[in-house]
C-alpha positions as CSV (number, residue, x, y, z in Angstrom):
1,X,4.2,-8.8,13.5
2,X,3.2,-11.8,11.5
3,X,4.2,-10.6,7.8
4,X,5.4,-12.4,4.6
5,X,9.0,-12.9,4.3
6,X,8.6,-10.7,0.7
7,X,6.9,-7.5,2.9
8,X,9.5,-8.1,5.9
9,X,12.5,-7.8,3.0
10,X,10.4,-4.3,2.0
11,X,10.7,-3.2,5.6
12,X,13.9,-3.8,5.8
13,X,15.2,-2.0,2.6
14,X,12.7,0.8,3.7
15,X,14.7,1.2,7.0
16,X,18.2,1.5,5.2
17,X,17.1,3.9,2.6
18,X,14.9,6.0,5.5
19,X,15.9,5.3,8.6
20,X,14.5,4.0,11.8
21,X,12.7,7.2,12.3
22,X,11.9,7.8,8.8
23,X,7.9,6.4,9.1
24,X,5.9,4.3,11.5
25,X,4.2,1.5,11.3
26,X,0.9,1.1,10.6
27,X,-1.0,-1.8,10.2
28,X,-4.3,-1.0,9.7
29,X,-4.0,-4.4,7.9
30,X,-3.2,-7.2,10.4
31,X,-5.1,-10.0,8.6
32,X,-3.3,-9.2,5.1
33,X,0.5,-10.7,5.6
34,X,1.5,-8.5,2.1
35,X,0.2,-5.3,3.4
36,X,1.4,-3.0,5.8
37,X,1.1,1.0,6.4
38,X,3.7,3.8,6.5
39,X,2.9,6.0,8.4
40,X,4.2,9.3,8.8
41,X,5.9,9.6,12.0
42,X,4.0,13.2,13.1
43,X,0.7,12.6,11.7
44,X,-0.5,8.8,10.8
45,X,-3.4,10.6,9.1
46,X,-0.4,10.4,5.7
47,X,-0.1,7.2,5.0
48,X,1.5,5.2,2.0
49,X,-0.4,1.6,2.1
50,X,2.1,-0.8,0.9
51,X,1.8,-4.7,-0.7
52,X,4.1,-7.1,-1.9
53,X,0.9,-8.9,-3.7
54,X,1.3,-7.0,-6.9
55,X,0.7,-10.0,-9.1
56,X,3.9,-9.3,-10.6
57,X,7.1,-10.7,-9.2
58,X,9.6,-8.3,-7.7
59,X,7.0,-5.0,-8.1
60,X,4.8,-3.5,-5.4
61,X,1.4,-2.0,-5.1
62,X,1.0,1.3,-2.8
63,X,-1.7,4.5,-2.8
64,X,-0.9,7.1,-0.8
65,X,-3.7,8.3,1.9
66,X,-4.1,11.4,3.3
67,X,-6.7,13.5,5.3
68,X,-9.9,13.8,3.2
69,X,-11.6,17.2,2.6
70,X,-15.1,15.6,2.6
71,X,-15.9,15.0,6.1
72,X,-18.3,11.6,4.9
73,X,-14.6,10.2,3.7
74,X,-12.2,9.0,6.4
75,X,-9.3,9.4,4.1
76,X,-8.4,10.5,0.6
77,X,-6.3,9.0,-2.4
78,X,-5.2,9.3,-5.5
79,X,-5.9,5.6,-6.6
80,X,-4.0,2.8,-6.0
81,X,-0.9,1.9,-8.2
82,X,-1.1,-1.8,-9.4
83,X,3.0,-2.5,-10.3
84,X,5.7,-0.5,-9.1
85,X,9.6,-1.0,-8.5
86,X,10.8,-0.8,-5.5
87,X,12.7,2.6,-6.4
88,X,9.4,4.2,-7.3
89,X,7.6,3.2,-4.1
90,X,10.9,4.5,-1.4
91,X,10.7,7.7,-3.8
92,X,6.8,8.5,-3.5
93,X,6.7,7.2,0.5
94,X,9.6,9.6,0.7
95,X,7.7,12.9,-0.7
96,X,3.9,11.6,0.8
97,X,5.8,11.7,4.4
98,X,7.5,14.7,4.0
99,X,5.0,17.1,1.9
């Protein structure tokens, strides 16, 4: 996986504070070396889409996706979050995999 040092740092706080079997990766993204998915390990249809190219040094964008109701949509979201701290984005990936 060819990633930015910043996102690889992510992954690697994200597997700490998850575990190894916490989410999956998804990389729906290859081409974007700030962005990666994770994926919920039963169902890669829940997905928190993460970036380390906030704009803002030391915050992170994410949206959450999930299965969309409207069968034109491939997925639904509530909007993607600009700036977030790291504590914010381990908190929501852990409630979006898990609900």
């Amino acid at each position: 996986m060819e990633k930015d040092r910043s996102l690889l740092e992510v992954l690697e706080h994200l597997r700490r504070d998850l575990g190894n079997t916490g989410f999956d990766l998804v990389d729906h993204w290859d081409a974007d070396s700030f962005a990666i998915g994770i994926g919920r390990p039963t169902d890669h249809r829940y997905l928190v889409y993460v970036s380390t190219c906030s704009g803002e040094q030391g915050k992170l964008a994410y949206e959450c996706e999930r299965p969309s109701e409207d069968p034109e949509m491939p997925y639904s979201s509530d909007g993607m979050v600009e700036s977030a701290a790291y504590s914010e984005v381990v908190d929501v990936i852990r409630k979006h995999l898990t609900e």
